[in-house]
ROKOLRO-447248 format. One record per residue (C-alpha): residue number from 1; residue in one letter; x, y, z. Coordinates in steps of 0.1 Angstrom, whole numbers, padded with zeros to 4 digits, always signed. Each point is the difference from the previous one (the first is absolute). Layout:
<atoms>
<atom NUM,"A",<X,Y,Z>>,
...
</atoms>
This chain:
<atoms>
<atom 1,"X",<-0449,+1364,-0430>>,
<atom 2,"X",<-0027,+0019,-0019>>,
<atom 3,"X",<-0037,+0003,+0003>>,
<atom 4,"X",<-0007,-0029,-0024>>,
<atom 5,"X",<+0025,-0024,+0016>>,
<atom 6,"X",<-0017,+0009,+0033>>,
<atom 7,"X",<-0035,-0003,-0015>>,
<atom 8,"X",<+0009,-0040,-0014>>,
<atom 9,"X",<+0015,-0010,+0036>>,
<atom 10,"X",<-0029,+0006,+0020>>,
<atom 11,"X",<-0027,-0013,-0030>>,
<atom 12,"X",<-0002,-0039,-0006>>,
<atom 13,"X",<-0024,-0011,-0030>>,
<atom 14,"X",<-0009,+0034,-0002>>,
<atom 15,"X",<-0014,+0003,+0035>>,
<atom 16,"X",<+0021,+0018,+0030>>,
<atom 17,"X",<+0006,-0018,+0032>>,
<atom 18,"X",<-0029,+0016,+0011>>,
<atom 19,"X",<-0027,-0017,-0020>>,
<atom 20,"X",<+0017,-0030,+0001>>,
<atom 21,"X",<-0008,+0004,+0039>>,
<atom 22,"X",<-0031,+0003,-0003>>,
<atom 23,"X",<-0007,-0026,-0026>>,
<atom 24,"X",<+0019,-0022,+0025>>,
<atom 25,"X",<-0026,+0010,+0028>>,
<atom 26,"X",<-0026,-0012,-0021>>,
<atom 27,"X",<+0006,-0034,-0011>>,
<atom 28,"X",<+0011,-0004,+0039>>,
<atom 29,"X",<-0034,+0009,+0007>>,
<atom 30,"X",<-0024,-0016,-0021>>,
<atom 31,"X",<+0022,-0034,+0008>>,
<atom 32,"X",<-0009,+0007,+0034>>,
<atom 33,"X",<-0037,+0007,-0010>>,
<atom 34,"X",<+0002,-0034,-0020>>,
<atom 35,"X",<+0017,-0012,+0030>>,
<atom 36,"X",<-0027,+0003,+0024>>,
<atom 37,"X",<-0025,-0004,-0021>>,
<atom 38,"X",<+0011,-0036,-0007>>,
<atom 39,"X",<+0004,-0004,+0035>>,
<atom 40,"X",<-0035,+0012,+0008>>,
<atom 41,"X",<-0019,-0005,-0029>>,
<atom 42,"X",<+0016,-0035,-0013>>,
<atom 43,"X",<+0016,-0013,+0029>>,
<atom 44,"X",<-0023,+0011,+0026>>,
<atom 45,"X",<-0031,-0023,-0006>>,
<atom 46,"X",<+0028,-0026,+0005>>,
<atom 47,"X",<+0013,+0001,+0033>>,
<atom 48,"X",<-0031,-0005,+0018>>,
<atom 49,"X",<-0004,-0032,-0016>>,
<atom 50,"X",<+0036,-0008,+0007>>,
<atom 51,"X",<-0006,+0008,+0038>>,
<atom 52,"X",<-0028,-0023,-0002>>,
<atom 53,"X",<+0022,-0026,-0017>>,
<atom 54,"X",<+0027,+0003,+0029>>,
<atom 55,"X",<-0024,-0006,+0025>>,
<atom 56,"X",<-0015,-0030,-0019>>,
<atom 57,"X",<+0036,-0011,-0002>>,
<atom 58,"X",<+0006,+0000,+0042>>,
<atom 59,"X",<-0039,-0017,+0002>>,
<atom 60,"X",<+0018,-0026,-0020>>,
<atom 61,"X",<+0031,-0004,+0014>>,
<atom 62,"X",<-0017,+0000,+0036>>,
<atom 63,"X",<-0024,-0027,-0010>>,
<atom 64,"X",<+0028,-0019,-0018>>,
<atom 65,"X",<+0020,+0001,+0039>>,
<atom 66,"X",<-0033,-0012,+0013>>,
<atom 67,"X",<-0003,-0032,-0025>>,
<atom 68,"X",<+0038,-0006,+0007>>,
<atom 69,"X",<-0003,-0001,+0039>>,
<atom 70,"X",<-0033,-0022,-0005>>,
<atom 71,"X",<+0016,-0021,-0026>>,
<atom 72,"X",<+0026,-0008,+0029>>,
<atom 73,"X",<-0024,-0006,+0028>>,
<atom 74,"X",<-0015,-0021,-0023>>,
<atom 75,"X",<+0030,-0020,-0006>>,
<atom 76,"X",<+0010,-0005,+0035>>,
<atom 77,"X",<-0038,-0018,+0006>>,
<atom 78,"X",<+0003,-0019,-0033>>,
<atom 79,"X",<+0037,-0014,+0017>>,
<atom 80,"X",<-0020,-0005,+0031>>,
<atom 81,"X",<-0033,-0022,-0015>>,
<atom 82,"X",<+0033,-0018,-0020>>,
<atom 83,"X",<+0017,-0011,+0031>>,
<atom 84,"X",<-0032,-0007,+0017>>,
<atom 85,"X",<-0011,-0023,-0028>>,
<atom 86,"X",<+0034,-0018,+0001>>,
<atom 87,"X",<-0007,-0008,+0035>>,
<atom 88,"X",<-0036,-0009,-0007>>,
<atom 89,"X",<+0013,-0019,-0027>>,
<atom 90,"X",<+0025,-0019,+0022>>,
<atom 91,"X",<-0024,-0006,+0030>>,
<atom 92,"X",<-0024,-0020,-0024>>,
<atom 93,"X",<+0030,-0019,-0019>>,
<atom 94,"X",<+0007,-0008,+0037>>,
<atom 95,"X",<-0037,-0011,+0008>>,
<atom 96,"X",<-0008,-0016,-0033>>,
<atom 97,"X",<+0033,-0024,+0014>>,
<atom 98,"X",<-0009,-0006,+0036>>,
<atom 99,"X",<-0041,-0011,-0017>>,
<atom 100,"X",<+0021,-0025,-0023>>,
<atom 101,"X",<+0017,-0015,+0033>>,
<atom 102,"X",<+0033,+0015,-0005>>,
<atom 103,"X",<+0005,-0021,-0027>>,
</atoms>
């Protein structure tokens, strides 16, 4: 192998391996800058309102448990008045017959 055949192996584009490297290193970098910047810059304002949305979201959800379990109490006293007003109900049918003399 001779001195230009060397030369062309360790050159790509024009550039040795060497460059390439460092060209490399330098896009990795700046997308890292970009990275973080997005993160910081763009993102950032961001996550405190979404921390503040999550906790609005369990204040819901806890509220929502509450309604549920009163919506059920409420339900069992609605049955209750029902049956007591059946029996009410009854009790006059009953004493609206006995004032008519049974009849």
């Amino acid at each position: 192998m001779d001195k230009e055949e060397g030369v062309i192996l360790h050159m790509l584009l024009g550039l040795s391996w060497g460059e390439w490297a460092s060209i490399t290193t330098v896009f990795i970098f700046m997308a890292g800058v970009v990275s973080l910047l997005f993160k910081y810059v763009v993102f950032g304002p961001f996550q405190e309102d979404i921390k503040d949305l999550n906790k609005n979201f369990k204040t819901l959800n806890d509220n929502l448990r509450e309604i549920r379990i009163s919506i059920a109490e409420l339900d069992k006293r609605v049955d209750e008045h029902d049956r007591r007003l059946d029996r009410h109900h009854e009790r006059i049918k009953d004493l609206h017959y006995k004032m008519r003399g049974g009849s």
